[in-house]
N, C-alpha and C positions, 0 to 999 in steps of 0.2 A: 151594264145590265142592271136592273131594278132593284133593288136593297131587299131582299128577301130574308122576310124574320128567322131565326135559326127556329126558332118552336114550329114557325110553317115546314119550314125542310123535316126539320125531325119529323113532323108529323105524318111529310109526305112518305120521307124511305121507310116511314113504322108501317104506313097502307099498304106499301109497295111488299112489303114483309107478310103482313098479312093477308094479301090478297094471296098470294101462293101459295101461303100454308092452306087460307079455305079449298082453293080450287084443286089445291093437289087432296086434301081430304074429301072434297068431293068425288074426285076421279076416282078416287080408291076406296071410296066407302068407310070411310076408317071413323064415322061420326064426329057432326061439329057442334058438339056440346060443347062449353065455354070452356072448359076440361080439357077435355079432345086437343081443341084446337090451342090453348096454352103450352099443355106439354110438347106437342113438335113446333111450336113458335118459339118459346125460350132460346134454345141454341142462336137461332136467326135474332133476335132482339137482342141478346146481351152482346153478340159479336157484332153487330151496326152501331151499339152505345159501343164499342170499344173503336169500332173504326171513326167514329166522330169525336171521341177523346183521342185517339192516335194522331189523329189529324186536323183539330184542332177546327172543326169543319163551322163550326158557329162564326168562325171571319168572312166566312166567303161561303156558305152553306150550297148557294145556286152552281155554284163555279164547277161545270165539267169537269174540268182539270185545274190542278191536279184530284182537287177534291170529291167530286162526284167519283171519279175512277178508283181511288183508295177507300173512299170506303166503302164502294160497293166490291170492290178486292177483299178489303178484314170481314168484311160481312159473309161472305162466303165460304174465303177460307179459313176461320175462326169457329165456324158454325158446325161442321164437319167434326172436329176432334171432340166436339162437344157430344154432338149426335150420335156419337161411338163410346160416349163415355156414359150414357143413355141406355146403350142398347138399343139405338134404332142403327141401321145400315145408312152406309154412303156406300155403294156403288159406282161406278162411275157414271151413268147412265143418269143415274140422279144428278151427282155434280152439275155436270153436263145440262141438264135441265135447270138445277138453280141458279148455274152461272148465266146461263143465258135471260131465262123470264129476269132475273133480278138486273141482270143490265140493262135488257129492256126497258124496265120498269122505273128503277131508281136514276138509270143516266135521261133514259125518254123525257122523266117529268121535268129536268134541266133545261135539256134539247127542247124543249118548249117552252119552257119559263126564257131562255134565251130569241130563240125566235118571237115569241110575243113582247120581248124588251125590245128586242131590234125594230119592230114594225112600230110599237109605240114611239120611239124615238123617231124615224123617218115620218111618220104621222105629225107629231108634233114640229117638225122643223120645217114643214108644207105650211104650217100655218102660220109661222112668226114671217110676218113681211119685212123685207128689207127695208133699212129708214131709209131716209131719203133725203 
């Protein structure tokens, strides 16, 4: 697979973080003042920085597995006791909503950085000619 900078990964599960905090503050109205949308991001951002120090994910940032699947697991479920320690609800109906958009989101952009290595690679070996 492609050598994927760890500050690019990071960057990507941070969008991935933040795209669902907008969209679900959208859906609910809850205002995306730069405020707003900090305070129910916190929990999610410091439990993705914990799941990429748990798992040491800067060796192999792009890697599904085990790496993409842990830390989008600590992210999740780190995020939650945070969220209650807040004073915002988990539910389960939530869980359930950020387990999934954030799998989605944070293993997807893998599942494609993968496929796009793979097609790179069969591309490139089309074109080196056998000597002769």
């Amino acid at each position: 697979m492609r050598s994927y900078t760890p500050l690019l990964a990071l960057v990507a599960d941070l969008v991935c973080v933040l795209v669902f905090v907008v969209v679900g503050k959208t859906d609910h109205a809850t205002g995306l003042t730069p405020a707003a949308i900090a305070g129910t991001a916190w929990p999610f951002v410091a439990a993705l920085v914990a799941g990429w120090i748990a798992t040491l994910a800067w060796r192999s940032p792009a890697r599904i597995w085990p790496t993409g699947v842990f830390v989008w697991a600590v992210t999740v479920v780190g995020a939650m006791p945070l969220r209650l320690l807040t004073g915002e609800g988990a539910p389960l109906s939530f869980v359930l909503v950020t387990s999934l958009f954030l799998a989605a989101t944070m293993l997807g952009w893998r599942v494609v950085a993968l496929l796009v290595s793979r097609r790179r690679g069969r591309s490139s070996d089309r074109t080196v000619s056998p000597k002769a």
